[in-house]
Backbone as CSV, one residue per row, in Angstrom:
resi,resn,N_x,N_y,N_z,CA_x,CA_y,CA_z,C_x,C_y,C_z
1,UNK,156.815,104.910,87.634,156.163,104.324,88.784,155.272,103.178,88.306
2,UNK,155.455,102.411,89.188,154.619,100.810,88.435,153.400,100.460,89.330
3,UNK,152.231,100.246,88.799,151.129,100.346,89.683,151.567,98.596,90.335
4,UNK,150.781,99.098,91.619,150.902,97.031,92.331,149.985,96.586,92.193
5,UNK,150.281,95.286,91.556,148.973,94.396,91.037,147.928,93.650,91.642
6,UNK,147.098,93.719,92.498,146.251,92.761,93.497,145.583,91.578,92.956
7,UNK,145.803,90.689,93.487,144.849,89.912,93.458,143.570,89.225,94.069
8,UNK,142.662,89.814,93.639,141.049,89.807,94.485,140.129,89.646,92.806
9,UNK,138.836,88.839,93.596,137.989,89.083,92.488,136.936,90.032,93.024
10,UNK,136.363,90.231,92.468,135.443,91.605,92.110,133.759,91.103,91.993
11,UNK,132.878,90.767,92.756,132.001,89.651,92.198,130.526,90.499,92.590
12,UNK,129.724,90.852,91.739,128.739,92.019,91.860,127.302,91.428,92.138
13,UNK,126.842,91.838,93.431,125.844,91.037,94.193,124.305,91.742,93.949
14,UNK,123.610,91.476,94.030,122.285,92.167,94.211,122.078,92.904,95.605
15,UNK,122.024,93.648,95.502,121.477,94.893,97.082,120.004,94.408,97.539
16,UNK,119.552,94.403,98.719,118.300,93.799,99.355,117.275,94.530,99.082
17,UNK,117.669,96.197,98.319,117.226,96.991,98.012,116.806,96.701,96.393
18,UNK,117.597,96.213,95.843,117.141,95.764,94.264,116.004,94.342,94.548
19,UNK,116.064,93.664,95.774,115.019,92.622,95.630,113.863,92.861,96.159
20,UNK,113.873,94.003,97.373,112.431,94.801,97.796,112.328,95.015,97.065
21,UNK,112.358,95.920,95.376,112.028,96.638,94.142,111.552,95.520,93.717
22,UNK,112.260,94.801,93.052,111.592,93.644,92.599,110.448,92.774,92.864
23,UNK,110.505,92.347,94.286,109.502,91.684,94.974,109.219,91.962,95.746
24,UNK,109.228,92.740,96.511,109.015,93.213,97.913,107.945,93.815,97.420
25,UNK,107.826,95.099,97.074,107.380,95.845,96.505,105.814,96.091,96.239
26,UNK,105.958,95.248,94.477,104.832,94.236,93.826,104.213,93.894,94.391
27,UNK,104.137,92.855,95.810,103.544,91.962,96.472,102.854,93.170,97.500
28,UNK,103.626,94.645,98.078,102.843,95.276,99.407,101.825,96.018,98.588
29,UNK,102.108,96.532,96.975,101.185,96.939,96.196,99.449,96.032,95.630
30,UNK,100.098,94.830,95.803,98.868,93.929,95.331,98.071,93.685,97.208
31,UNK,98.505,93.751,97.910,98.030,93.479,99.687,97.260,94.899,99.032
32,UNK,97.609,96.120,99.203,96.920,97.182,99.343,96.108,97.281,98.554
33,UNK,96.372,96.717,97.543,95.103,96.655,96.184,93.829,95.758,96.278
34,UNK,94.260,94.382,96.767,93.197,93.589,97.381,92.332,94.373,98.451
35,UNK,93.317,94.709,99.616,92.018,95.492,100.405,91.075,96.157,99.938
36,UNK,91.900,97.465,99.250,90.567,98.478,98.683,89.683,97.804,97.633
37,UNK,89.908,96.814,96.991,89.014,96.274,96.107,87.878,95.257,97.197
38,UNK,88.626,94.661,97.814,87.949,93.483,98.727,86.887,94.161,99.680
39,UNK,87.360,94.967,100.554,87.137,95.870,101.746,86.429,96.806,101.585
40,UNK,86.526,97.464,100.604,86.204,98.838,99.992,85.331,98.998,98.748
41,UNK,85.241,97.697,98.262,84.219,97.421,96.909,84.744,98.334,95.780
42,UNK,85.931,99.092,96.119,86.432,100.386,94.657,86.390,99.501,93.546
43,UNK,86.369,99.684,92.440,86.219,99.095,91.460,88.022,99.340,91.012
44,UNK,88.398,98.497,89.672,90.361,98.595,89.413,90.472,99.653,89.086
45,UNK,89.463,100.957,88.225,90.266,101.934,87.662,90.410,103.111,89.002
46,UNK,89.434,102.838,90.036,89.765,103.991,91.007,90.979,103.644,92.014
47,UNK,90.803,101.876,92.282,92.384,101.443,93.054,93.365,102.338,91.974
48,UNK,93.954,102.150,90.657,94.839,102.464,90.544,95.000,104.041,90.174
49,UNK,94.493,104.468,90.310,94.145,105.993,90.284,94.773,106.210,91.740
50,UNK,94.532,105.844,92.858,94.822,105.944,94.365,96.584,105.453,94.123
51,UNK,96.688,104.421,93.549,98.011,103.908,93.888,98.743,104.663,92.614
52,UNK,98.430,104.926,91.855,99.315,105.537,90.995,99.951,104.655,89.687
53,UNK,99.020,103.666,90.026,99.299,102.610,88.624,98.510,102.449,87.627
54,UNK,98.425,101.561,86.709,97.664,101.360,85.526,96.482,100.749,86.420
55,UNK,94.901,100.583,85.249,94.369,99.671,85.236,94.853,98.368,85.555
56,UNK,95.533,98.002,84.163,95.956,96.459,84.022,97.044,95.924,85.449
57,UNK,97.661,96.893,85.577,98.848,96.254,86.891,97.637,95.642,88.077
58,UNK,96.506,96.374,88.479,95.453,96.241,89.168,94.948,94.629,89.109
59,UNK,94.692,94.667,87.526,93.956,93.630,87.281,94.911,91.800,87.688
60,UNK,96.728,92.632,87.207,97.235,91.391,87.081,97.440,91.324,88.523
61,UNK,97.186,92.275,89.603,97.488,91.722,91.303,96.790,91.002,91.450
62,UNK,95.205,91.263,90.994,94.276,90.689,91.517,94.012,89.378,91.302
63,UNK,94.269,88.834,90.135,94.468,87.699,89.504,95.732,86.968,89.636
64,UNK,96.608,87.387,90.654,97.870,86.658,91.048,99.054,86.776,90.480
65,UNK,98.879,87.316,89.165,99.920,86.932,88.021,101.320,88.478,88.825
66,UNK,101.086,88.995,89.571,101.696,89.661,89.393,102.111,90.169,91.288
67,UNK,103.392,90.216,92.451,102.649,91.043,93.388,102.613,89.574,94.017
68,UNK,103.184,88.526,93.494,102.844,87.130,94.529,104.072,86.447,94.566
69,UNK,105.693,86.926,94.268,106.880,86.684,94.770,107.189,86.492,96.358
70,UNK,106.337,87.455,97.186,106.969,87.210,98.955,105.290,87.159,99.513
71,UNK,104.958,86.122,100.408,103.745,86.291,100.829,103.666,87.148,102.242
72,UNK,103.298,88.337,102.375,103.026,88.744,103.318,101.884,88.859,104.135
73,UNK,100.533,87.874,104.044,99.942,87.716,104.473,100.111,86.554,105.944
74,UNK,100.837,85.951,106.333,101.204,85.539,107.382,101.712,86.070,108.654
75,UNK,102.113,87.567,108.357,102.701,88.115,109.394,101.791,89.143,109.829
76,UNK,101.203,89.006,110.996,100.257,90.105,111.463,101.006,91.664,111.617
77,UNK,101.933,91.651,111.920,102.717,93.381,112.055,102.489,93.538,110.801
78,UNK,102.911,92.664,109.598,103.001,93.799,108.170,101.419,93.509,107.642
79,UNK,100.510,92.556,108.060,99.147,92.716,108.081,98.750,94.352,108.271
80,UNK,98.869,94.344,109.296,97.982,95.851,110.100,98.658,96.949,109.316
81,UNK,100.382,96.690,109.286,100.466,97.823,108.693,100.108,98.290,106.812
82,UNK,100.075,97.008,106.490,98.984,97.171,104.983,97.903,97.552,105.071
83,UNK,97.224,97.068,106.054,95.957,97.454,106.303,95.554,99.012,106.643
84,UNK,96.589,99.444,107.382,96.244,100.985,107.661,96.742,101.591,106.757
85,UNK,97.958,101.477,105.999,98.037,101.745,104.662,97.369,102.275,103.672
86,UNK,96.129,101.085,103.694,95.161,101.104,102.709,94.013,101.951,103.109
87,UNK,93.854,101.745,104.376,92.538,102.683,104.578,93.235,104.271,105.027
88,UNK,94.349,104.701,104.951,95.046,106.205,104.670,95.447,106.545,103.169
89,UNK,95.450,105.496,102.522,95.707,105.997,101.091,93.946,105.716,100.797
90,UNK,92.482,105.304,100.729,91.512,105.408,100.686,90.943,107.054,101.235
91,UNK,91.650,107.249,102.420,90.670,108.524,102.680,91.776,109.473,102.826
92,UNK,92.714,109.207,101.485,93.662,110.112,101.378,94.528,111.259,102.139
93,UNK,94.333,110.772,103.723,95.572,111.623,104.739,96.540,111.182,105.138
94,UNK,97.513,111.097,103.777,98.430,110.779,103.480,99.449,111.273,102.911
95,UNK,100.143,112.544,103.396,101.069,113.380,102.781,101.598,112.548,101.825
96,UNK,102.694,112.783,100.649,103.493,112.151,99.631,104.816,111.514,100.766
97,UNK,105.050,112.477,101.604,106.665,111.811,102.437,105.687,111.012,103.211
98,UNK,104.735,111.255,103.661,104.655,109.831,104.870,104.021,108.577,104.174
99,UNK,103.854,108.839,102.570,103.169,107.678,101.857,104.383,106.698,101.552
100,UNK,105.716,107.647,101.363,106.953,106.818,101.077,107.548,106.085,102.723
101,UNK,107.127,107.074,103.675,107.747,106.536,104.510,106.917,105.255,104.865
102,UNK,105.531,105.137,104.916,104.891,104.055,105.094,105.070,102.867,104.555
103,UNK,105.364,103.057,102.988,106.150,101.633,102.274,107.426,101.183,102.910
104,UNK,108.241,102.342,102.697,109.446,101.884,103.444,109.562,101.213,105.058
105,UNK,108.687,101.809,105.870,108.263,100.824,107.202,108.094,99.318,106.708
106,UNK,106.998,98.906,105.657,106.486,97.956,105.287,107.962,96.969,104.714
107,UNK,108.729,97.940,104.376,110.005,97.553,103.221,110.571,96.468,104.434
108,UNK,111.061,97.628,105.532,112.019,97.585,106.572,111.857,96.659,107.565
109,UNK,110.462,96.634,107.751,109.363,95.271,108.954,110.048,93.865,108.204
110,UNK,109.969,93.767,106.579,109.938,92.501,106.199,111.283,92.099,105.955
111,UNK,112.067,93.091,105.874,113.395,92.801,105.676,114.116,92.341,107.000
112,UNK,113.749,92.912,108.266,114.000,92.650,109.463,113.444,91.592,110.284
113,UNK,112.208,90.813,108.969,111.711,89.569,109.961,112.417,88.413,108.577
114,UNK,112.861,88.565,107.634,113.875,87.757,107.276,112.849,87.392,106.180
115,UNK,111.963,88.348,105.666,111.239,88.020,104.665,111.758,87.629,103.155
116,UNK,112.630,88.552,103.231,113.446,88.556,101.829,114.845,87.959,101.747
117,UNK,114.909,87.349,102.456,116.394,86.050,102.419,116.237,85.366,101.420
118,UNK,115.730,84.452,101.028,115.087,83.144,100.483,114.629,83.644,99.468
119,UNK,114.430,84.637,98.802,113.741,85.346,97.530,115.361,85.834,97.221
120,UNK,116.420,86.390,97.932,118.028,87.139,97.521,118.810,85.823,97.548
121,UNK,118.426,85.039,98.218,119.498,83.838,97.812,119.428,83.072,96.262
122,UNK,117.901,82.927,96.355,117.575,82.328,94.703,117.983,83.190,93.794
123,UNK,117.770,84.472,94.096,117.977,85.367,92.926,119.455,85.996,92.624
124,UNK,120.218,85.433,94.033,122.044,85.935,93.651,122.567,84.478,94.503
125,UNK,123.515,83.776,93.156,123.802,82.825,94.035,125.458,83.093,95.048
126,UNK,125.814,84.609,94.385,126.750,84.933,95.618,126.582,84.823,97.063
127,UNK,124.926,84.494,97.233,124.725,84.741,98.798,124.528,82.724,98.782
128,UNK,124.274,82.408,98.108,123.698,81.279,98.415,124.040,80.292,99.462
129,UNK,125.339,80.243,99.645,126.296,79.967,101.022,126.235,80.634,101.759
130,UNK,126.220,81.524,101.898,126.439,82.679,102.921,125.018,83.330,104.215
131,UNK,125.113,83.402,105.136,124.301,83.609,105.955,124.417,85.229,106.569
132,UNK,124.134,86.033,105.396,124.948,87.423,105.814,123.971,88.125,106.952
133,UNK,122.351,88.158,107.658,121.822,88.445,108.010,122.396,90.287,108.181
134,UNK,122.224,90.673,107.067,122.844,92.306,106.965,121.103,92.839,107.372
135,UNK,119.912,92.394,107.332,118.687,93.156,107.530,118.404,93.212,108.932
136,UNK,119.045,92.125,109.355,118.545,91.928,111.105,119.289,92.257,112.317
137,UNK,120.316,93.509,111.446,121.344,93.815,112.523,120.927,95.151,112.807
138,UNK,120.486,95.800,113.645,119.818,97.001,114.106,120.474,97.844,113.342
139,UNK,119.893,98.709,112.600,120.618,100.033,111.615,121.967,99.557,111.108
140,UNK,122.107,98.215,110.379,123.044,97.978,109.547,122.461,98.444,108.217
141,UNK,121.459,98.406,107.812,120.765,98.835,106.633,119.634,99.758,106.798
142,UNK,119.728,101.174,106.185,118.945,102.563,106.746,118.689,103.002,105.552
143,UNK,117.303,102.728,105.323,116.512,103.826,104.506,116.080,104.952,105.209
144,UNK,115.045,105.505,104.510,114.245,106.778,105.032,113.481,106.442,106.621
């Protein structure tokens, strides 16, 4: 038996999910870190004690170097929802599932206002032509 030979290429893209990790991410971690430092006067070793990171990751949000790939300070919905974020991870009533589900809201808000297009196009030029709007199609893409 002779296998049939196709011809297609095979061309391996970045998931919107590998560029929230990347940048998405970083950037809702340094918003929440500014608040409690800004807002809250905590000093870096108790922010990252709360968030679950180093000192130094603290230090490099705060100082820009790190957490400044997507600006989400322009959009008032993912405003407020950083903001309440921060003051539920501050007075800690914040189960572990609704702490994930809260990022992931944050994930899902920015992916659905077209935050992370323009950060997946630079970073895969498979999309670079392409206008796939896969985030802005109601439950085409479902996390938690």
């Amino acid at each position: 038996m002779q296998l049939q030979q196709y011809n297609f290429e095979v061309t391996l893209t970045l998931l919107p999910c590998e560029i929230a990790m990347k940048c998405l991410l970083p950037s809702i971690r340094a918003a929440v870190a500014d608040r409690l430092l800004r807002n809250h006067n905590l000093k870096q070793l108790e922010v990252a004690k709360l968030l679950g990171v180093s000192q130094s990751a603290i230090s490099l949000y705060s100082r820009k170097i790190r957490g400044k790939a997507i600006s989400l300070e322009n959009d008032q919905e993912i405003v407020t929802l950083i903001d309440n974020l921060a003051n539920a991870i501050l007075n800690r009533n914040l189960a572990c599932k609704d702490l994930i589900r809260t990022f992931c809201l944050i994930c899902r808000t920015a992916r659905a206002k077209g935050l992370l297009c323009q950060m997946h196009k630079n970073l895969d030029q498979n999309l670079a032509d392409e206008n796939c709007e896969l985030c802005f199609l109601p439950n085409a893409i479902r996390c938690i």
